[in-house]
C-alpha positions in Angstrom: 40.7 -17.7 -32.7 41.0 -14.9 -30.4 40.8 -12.2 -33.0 43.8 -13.5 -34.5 44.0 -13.7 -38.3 46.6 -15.7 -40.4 48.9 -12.4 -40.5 49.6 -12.0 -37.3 49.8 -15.4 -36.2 52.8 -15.7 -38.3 54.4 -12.6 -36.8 53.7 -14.3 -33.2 55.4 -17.3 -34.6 58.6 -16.0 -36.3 58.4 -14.0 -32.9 58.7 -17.2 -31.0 61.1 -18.7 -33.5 63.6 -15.9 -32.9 63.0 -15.7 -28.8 63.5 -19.2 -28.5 65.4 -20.6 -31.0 64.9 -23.4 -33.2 66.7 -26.1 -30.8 64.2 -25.4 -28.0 61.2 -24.5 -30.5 60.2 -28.5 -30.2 60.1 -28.5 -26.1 58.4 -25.0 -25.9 55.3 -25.8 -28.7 55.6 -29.0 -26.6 55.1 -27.1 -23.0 52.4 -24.6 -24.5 50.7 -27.5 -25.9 50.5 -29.2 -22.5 49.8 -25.7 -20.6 46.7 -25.5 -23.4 45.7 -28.5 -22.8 45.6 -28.4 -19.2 43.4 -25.0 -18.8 40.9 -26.8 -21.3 40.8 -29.4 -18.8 40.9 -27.3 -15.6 38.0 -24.9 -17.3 35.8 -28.5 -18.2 35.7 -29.6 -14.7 35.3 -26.2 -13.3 32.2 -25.7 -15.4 31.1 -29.4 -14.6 31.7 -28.9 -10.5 29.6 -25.4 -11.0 26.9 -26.9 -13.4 27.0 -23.6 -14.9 26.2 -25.4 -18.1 23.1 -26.7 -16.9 22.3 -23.1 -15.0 22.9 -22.1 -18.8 20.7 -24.9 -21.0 18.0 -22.8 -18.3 15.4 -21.2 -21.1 14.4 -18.1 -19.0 18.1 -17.8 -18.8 18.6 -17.8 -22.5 15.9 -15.3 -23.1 14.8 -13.7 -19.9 13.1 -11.0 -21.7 11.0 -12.8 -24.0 11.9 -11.4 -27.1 11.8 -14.6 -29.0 8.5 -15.6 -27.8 5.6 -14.1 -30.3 4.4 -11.1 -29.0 0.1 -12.3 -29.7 -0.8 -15.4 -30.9 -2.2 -15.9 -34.5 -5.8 -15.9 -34.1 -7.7 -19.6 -34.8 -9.7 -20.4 -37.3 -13.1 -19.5 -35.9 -11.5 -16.2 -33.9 -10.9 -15.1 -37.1 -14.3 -16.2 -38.5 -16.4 -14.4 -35.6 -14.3 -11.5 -36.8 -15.6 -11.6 -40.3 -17.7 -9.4 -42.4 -21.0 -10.8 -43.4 -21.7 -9.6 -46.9 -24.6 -7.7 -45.0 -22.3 -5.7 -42.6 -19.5 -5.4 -45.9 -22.9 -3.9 -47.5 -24.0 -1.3 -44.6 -20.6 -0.7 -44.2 -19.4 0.8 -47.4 -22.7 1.1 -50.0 -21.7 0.0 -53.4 -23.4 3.6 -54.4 -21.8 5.6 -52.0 -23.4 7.1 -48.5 -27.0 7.2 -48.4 -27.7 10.7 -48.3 -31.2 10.1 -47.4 -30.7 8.2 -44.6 -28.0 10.8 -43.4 -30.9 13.5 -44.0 -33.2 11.4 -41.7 -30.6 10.9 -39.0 -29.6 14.0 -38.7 -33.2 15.7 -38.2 -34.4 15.8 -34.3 -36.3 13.1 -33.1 -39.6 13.6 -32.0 -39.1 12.7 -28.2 -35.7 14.4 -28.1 -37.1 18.0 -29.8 -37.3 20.7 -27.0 
């Protein structure tokens, strides 16, 4: 409540007792009540007459930047299938025997067209 804790709230309060007195403590918990009561009220119809509470319930208002929305969506199911390996590529990919040093040999000679 207002940053308040328990200590000081019973400093306020023995502050009160002692300004006031404790024949007019009654009437003035009384007044503050009905002063409390009243800006609750006040602040209610104010808000309603406004419709700041609607202007609030607004989503792009509650998150304007997005940052709760998910940044990609998870991939479906055949997204993530035409994404997939086939044993094939996993094969070409990374040999079970390591590189294919002849084939690097090959590759790496000039073709005939290409030779000067």
């Amino acid at each position: 409540m207002f940053g308040i804790g328990a200590f000081e709230l019973v400093v306020i309060l023995i502050v009160a007792l002692i300004a006031v007195g404790p024949d007019k403590m009654p009437g003035f918990v009384k007044t503050i009540g009905k002063a409390i009561r009243e800006v609750r009220r006040t602040t209610r119809d104010l808000r309603a007459s406004i419709g700041i509470d609607e202007v609030l319930r607004d989503e792009d208002l509650r998150d304007p930047l997005g940052l709760n929305k998910p940044v990609v969506a998870p991939p479906s199911a055949s997204h993530r299938r035409a994404l997939a390996f086939e044993d094939e590529d996993r094969a070409r990919e990374r040999p079970e025997h390591g590189v294919d040093v002849d084939f690097l040999e090959h590759r790496s000679q000039p073709r005939a067209e290409e030779a000067p």
